[in-house]
C-alpha positions as CSV (number, residue, x, y, z in Angstrom):
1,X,-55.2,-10.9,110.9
2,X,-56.1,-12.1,107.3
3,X,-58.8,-10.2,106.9
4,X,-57.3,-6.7,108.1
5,X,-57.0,-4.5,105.0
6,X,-53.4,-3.8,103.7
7,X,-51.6,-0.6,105.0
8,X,-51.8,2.2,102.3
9,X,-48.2,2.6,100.5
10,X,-46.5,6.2,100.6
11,X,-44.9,5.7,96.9
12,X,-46.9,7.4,94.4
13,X,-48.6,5.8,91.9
14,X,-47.9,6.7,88.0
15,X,-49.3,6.0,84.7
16,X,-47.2,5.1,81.6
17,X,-48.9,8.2,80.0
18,X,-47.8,10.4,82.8
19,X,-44.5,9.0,82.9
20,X,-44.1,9.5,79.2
21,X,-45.6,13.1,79.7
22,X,-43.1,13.7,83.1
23,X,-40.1,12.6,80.9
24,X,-41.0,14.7,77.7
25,X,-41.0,17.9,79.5
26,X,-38.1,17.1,81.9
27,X,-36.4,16.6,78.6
28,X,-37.7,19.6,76.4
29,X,-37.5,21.5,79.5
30,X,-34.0,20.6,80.6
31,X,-32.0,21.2,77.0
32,X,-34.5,23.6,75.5
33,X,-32.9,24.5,71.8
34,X,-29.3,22.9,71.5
35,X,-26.8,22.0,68.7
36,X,-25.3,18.4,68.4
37,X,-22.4,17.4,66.6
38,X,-21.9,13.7,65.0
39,X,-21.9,11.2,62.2
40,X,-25.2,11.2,59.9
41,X,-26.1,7.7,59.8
42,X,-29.5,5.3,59.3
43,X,-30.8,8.0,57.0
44,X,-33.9,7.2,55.4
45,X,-36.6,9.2,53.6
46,X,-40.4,8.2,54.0
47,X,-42.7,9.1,51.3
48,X,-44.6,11.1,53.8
49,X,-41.4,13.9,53.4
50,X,-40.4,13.1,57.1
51,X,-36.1,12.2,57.3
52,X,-35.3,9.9,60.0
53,X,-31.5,9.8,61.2
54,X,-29.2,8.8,63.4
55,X,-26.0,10.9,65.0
56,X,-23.7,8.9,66.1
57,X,-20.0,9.5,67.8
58,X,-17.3,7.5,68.9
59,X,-19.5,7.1,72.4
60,X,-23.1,6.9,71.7
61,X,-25.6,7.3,69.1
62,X,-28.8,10.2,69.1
63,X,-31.9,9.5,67.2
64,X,-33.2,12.3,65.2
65,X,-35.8,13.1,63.0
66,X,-36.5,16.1,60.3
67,X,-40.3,17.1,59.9
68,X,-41.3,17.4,56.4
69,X,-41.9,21.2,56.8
70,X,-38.6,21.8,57.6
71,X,-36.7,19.6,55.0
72,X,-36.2,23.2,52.8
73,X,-35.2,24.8,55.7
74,X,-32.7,22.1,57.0
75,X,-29.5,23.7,54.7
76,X,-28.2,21.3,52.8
77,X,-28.5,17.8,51.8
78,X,-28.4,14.8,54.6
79,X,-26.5,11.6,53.7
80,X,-24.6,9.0,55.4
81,X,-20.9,9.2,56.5
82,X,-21.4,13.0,56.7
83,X,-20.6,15.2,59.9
84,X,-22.8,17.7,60.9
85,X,-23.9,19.8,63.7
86,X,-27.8,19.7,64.4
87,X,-29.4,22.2,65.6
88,X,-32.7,21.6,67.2
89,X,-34.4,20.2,70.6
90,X,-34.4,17.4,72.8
91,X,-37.9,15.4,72.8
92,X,-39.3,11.7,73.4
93,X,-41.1,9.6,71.6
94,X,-43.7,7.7,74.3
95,X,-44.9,4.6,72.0
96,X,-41.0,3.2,72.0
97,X,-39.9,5.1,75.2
98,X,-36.9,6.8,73.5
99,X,-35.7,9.7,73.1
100,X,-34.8,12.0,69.9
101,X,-33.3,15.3,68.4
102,X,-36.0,16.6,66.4
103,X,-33.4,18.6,63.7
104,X,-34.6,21.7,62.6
105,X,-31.6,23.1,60.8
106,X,-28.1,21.4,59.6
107,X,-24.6,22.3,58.5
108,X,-21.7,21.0,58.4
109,X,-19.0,20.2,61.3
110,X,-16.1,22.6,59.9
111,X,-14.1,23.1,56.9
112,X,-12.5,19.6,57.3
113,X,-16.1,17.9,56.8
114,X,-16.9,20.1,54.1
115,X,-13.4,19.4,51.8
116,X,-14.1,15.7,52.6
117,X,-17.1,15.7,51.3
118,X,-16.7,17.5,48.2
119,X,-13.8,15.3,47.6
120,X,-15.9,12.3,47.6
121,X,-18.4,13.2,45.7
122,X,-15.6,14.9,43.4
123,X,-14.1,11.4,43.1
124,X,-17.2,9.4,42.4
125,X,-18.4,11.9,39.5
126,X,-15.1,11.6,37.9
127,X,-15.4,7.7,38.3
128,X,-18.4,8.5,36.2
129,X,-16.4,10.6,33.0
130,X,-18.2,13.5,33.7
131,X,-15.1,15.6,34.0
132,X,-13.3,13.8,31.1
133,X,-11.2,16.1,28.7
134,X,-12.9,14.4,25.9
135,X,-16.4,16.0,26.7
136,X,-15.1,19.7,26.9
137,X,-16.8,21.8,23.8
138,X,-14.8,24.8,22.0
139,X,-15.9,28.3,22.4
140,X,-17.3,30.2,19.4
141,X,-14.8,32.8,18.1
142,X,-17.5,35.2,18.1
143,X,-20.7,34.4,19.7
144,X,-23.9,36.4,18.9
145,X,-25.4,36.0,22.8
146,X,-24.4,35.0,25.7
147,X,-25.8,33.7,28.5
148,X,-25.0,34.4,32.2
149,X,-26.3,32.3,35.7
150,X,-25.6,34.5,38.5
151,X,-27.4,37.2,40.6
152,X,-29.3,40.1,39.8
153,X,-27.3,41.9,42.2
154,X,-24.3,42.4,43.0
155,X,-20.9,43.7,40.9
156,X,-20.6,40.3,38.9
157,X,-23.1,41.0,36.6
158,X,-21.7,44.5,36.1
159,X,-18.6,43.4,35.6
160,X,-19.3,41.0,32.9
161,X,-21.6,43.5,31.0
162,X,-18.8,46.3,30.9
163,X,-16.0,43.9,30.0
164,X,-18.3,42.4,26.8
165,X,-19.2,46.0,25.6
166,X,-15.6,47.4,25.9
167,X,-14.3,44.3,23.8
168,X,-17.2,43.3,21.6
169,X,-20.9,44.3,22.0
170,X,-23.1,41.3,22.6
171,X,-26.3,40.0,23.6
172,X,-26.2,39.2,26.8
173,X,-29.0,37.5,28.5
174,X,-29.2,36.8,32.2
175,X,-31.3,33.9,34.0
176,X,-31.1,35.5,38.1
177,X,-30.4,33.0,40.6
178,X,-29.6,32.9,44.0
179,X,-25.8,32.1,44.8
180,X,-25.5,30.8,47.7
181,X,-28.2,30.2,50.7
182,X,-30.8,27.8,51.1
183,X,-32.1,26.2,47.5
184,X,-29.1,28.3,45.7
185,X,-28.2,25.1,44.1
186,X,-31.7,23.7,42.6
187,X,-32.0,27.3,41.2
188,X,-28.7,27.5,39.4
189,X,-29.4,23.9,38.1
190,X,-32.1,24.6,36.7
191,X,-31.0,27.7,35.2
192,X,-28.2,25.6,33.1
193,X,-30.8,23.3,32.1
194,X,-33.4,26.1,30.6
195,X,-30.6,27.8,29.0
196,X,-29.8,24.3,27.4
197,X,-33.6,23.9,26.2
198,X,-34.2,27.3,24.7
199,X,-35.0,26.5,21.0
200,X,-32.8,27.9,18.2
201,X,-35.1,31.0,16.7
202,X,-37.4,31.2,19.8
203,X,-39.0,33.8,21.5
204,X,-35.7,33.8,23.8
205,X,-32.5,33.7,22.0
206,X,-30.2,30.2,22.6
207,X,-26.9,31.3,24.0
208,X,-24.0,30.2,22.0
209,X,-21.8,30.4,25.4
210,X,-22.3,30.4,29.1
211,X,-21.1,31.7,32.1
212,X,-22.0,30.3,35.7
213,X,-20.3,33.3,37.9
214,X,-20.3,34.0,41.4
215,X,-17.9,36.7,43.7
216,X,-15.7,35.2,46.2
217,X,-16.5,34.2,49.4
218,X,-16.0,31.4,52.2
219,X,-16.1,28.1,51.5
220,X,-19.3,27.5,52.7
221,X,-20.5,30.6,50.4
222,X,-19.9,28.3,47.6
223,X,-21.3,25.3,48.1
224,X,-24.3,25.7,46.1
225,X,-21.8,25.3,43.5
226,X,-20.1,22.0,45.1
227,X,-23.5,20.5,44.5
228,X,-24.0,17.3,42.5
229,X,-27.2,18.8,40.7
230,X,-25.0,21.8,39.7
231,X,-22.3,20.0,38.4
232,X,-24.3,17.2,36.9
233,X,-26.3,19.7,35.0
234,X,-22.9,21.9,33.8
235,X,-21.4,18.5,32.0
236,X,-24.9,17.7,30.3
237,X,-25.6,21.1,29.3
238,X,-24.6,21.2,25.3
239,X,-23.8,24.9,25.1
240,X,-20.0,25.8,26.4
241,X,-19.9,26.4,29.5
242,X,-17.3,29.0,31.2
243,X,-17.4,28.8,35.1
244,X,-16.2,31.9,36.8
245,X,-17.1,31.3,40.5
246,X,-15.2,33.0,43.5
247,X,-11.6,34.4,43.5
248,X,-8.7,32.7,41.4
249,X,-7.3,30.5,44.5
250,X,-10.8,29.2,45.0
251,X,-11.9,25.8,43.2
252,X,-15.6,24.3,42.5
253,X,-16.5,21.1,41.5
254,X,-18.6,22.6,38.7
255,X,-15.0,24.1,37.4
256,X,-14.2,20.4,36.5
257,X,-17.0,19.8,35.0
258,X,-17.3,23.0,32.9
259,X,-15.6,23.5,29.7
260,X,-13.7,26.6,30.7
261,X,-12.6,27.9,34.4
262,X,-12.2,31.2,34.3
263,X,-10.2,32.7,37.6
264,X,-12.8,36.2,37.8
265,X,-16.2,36.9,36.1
266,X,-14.1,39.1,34.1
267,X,-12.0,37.4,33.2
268,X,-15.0,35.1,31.8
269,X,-16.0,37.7,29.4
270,X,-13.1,37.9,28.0
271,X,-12.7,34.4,27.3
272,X,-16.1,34.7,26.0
273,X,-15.9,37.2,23.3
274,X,-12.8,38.7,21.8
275,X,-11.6,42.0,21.8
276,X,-12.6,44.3,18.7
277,X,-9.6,46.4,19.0
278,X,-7.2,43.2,18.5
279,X,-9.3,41.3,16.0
280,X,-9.1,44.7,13.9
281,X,-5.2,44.7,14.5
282,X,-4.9,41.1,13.6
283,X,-6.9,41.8,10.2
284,X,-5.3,44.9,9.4
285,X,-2.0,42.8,10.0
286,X,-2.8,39.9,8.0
287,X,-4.3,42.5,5.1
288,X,-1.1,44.1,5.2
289,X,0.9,40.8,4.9
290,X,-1.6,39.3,2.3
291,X,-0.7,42.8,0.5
292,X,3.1,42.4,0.8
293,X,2.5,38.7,-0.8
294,X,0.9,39.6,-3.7
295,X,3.4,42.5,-4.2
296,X,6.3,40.0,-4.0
297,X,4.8,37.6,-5.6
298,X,4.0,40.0,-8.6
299,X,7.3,41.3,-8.6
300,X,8.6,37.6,-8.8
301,X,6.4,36.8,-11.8
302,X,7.5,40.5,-13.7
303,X,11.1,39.0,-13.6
304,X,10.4,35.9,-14.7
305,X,8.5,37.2,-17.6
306,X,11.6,39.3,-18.1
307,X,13.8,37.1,-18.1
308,X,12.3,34.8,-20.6
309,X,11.3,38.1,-23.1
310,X,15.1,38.4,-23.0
311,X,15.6,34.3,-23.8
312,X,13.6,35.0,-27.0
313,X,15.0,35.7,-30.2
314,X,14.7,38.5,-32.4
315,X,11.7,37.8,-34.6
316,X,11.9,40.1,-37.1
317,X,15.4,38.5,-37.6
318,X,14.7,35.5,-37.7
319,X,11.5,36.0,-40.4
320,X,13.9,38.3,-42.9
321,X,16.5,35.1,-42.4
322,X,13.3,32.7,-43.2
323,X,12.4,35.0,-46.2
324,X,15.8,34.7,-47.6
325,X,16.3,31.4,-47.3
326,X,13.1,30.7,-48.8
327,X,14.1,32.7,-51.8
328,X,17.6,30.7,-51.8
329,X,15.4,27.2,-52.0
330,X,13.1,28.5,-54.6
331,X,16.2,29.5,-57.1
332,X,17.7,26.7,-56.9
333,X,14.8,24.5,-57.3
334,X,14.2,26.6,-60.3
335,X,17.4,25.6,-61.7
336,X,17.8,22.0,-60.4
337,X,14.7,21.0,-62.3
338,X,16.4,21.6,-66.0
339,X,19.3,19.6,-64.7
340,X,17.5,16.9,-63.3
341,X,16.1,15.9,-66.4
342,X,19.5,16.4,-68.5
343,X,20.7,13.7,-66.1
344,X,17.6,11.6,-66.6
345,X,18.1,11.7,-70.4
346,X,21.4,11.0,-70.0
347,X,21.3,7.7,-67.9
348,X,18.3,6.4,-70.5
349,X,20.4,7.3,-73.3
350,X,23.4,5.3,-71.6
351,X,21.2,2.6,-70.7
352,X,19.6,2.4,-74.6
353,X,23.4,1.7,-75.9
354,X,24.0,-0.8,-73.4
355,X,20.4,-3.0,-74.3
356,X,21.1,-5.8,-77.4
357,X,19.4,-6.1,-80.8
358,X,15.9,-7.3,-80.2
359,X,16.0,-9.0,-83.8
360,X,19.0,-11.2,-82.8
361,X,17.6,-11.6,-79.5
362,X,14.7,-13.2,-81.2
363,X,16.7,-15.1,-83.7
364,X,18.9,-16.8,-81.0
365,X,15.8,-17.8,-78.8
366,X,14.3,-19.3,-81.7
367,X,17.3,-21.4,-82.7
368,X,17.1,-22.7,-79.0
369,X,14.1,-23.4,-79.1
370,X,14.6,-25.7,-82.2
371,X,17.3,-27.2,-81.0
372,X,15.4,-28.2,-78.0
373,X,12.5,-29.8,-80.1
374,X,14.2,-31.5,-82.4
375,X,15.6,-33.5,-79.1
376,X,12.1,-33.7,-78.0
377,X,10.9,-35.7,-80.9
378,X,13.7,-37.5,-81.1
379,X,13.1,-39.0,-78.0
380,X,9.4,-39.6,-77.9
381,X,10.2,-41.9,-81.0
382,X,12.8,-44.1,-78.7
383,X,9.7,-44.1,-75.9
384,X,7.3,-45.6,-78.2
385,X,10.0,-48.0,-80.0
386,X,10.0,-49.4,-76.3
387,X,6.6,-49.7,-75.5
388,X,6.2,-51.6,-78.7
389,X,8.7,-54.1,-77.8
390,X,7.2,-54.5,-74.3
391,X,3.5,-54.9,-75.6
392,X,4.8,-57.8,-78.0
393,X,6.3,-59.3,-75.1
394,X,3.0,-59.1,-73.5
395,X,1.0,-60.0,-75.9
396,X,3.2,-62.7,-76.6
397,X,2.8,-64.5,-73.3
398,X,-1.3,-64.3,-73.2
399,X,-1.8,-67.1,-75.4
400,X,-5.3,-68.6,-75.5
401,X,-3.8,-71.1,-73.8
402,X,-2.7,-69.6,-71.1
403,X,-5.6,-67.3,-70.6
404,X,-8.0,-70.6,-70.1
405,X,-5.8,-72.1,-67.4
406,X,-5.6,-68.7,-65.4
407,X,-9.6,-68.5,-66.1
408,X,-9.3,-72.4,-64.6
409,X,-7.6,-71.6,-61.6
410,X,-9.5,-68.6,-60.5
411,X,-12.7,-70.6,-61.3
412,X,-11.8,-72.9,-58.7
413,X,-10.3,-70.6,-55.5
414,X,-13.7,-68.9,-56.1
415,X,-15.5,-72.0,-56.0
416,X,-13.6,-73.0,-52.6
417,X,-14.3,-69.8,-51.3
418,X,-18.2,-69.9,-51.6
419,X,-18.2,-73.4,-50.1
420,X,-17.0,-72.0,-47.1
421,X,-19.0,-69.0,-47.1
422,X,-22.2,-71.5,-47.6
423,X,-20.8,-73.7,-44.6
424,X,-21.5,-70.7,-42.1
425,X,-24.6,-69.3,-43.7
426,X,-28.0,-69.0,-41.3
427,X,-29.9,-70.9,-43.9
428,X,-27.9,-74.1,-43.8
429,X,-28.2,-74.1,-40.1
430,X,-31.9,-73.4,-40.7
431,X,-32.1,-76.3,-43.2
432,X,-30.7,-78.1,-39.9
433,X,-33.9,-77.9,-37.3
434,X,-33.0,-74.5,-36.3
435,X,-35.3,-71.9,-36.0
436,X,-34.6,-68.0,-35.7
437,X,-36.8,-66.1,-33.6
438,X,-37.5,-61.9,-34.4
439,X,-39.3,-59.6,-32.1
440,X,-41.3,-57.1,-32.7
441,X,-38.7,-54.4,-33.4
442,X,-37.2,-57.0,-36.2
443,X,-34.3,-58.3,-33.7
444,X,-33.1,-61.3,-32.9
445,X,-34.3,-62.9,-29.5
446,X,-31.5,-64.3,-27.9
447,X,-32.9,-64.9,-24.0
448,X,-36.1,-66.3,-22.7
449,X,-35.8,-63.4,-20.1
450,X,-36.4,-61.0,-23.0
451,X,-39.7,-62.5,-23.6
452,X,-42.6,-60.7,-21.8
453,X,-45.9,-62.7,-21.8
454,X,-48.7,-61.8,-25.1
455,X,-45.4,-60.4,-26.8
456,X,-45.6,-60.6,-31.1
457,X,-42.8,-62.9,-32.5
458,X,-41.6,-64.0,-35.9
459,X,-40.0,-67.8,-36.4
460,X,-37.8,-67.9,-39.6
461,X,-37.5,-71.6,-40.8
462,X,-35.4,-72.8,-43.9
463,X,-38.9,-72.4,-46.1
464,X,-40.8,-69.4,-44.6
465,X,-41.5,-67.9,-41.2
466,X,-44.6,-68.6,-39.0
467,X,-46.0,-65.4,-36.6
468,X,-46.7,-66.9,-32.8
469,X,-47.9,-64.7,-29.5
470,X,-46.4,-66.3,-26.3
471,X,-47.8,-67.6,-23.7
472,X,-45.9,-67.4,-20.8
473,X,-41.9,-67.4,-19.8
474,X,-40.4,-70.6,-19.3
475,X,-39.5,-72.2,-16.0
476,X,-36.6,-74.9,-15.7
477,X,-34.9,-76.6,-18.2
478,X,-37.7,-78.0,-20.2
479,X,-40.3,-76.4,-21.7
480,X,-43.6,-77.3,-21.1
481,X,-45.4,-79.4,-24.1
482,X,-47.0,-77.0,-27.0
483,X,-44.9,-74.0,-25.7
484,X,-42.0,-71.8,-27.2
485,X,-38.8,-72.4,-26.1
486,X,-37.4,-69.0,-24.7
């Protein structure tokens, strides 16, 4: 029984390949197109241009995939955390045996998803300082163009070109872009950014303010203007910036980061330019007041000058008063010169009769002055009686006699003295045995130390001095036979 052949089996017999095929069209044939709500997740970019994804809910999770051809056509930007509703079909993918959502188009699962969003990307830009008061520019009182991002089409544009002719003809240049749709917000970007690089004196003139404006719509209208390009490119741009984008209830992220929000794109125009008719009213206003000023403030001055015209005095009076009181002082200097000298002559005649008689005043000093020698010789004669008398006395007491012994005496305390003096003289110690030893400078040589071997000496004895060369320094106590002692 071993060697009868085995039974044939009535289950068919597959290959991976045709199971893979057999569960790809069961699959593509089953959904066909279909959308898919759930929680972007996994997302990851190759550098092929392929997205790969995952949807996930609270049940399951749905792998999905974006071709690179239809990345522009998806309709906004995937990223993780978001919730969306694919749209797309059901297929497999054989080498891993899964299955997968390839996602042809994308948008967001209702308003809620969309205000989330836009508030969290909101918050992380202002993390950044990119709506920060400090970074808001001033508008030019009265720009010479302006620039203005928004559709060819449409009343917007309209709107803002009457409302800037009826309040102040400008140049207004206009960069079209789409405003809402698919690659709406790449466009407006870039719009903000050109505007920003035109050159000052180019071909196109630089705006000196912008306007980003759109008309109202849904929310989902305006989310090219929600977009992080857009907003990051309004808060670098360096020309003000006025945002007029939907109705006056509706709010864009790129409001924050603009320097101005207007509610309408009219309303933008006017914060743009001013109006002619009121700058004309201000100026005729201020001319008028500057007028009234300088009327007041002449009339002020005229009464001042008044006023102090009145605080002057008469001067013709006062020169007739000068000319008569010069004429006063010059008559009576006239007659108080006459007098003057009267009184002078009078004092110097008083004061003649009051001096004494020179002649007596001459005789009396030179009786005084008689008198006084008389006294003078009188006593030189008493002076030299005296120093007679003393000289006799003098002479008197220097007898030859006594002269001799005083010549005795000092003889000998001179004699004593030069005994002693001899006593301590060099040459009696020389006469002694002692020699005196002289360098070579002429100095005495007090130390054997001092004495440098070949040095020139001088020995002074009591008869003459001898000139020696030494030898050597001495060592101990002694020194050696036929040497110096140093």
């Amino acid at each position: 029984m071993d060697d009868l052949p085995l039974a044939a089996s009535n289950v068919p017999e597959y290959t991976v390949s045709e199971i893979a095929g057999a569960v790809k069209r069961t699959l593509e044939g089953a959904f066909g197109r279909i959308r898919v709500r759930g929680e972007v997740s996994e997302l990851k970019r190759y550098p092929s241009g392929h997205i790969y994804l995952s949807l996930k809910d609270e049940g399951g999770k749905l792998r999905g995939v974006v071709w690179r051809t239809a990345v522009p056509r998806l309709g906004m930007a995937l990223e993780n955390g978001a919730e969306i509703i694919a749209t797309g079909r059901i297929s497999s993918y054989a080498d891993r045996s899964e299955y997968q959502l390839i996602i042809e188009r994308a948008e967001y699962a209702g308003v809620g998803a969309l205000l989330k969003r836009i508030e969290m990307l909101r918050q992380r830009l202002a993390e950044e300082g990119l709506f920060a008061a400090e970074r808001k520019r001033q508008i030019p009182m009265l720009p010479d163009v302006v620039g203005v991002v928004t559709s060819a089409q449409g009343a917007v544009i309209q709107d803002i070109r009457t409302t800037i002719a009826r309040r102040f003809p400008r140049l207004i240049v206009l960069w079209p872009v789409p405003v809402q749709g698919e690659g709406a917000a790449a466009r407006i970007a870039a719009a903000i950014a050109g505007f920003d690089a035109l050159p000052a004196g180019g071909a196109v003139p630089r705006p000196d303010v912008l306007i980003v404006a759109r008309g109202g719509g849904s929310l989902e209208d305006l989310m090219a203007f929600n977009e992080e390009a857009v907003v990051r490119a309004a808060a670098a741009c360096r020309i003000p910036l006025i945002s007029a984008v939907g109705h006056e209830t509706d709010t864009t992220l790129i409001d924050f980061a603009a320097d101005y929000r207007a509610p309408t794109p009219t309303a933008a125009a006017e914060l743009a330019v001013p109006s002619r008719a009121e700058l004309a009213a201000d100026l005729q206003q201020k001319a008028a007041r500057l007028a009234g000023g300088l009327h007041r403030m002449a009339q002020e001055r005229h009464l001042r000058l008044t006023r102090a015209a009145q605080a002057l005095p008469d001067l013709p009076s006062l020169l007739g008063t000068a000319r008569q009181r010069l004429d006063d002082r010059a008559t009576r200097l006239l007659l108080a010169l006459p007098n003057l000298v009267a009184a002078r002559r009078s004092a110097l005649l008083r004061a003649e009769r009051g001096l004494p008689d020179p002649g007596a005043l001459i005789a009396a000093r030179r009786a005084t002055i008689a008198l006084q020698a008389a006294h003078l010789r009188a006593g030189l004669r008493q002076a030299v009686h005296r120093a007679e008398a003393a000289g006799a006395r003098v002479f008197s007491r220097l007898s030859p006699a006594a002269l001799q012994a005083r010549l005795r005496e000092a003889r000998a305390r001179i004699e004593g003295l030069a005994a002693r003096l001899e006593s301590v003289s060099h040459a009696e110690v020389l006469r002694r045995g002692y020699v005196l030893v002289l360098g070579a400078d002429g100095h005495a040589v007090t130390r054997a130390a001092a004495v440098k071997p070949g040095a020139a000496l001088s020995l002074h004895f009591a008869d003459g001095e001898v000139a020696v060369k030494a030898r050597g320094a001495a060592r101990g106590d002694e020194p050696p036979q036929g040497t110096l002692p140093l």
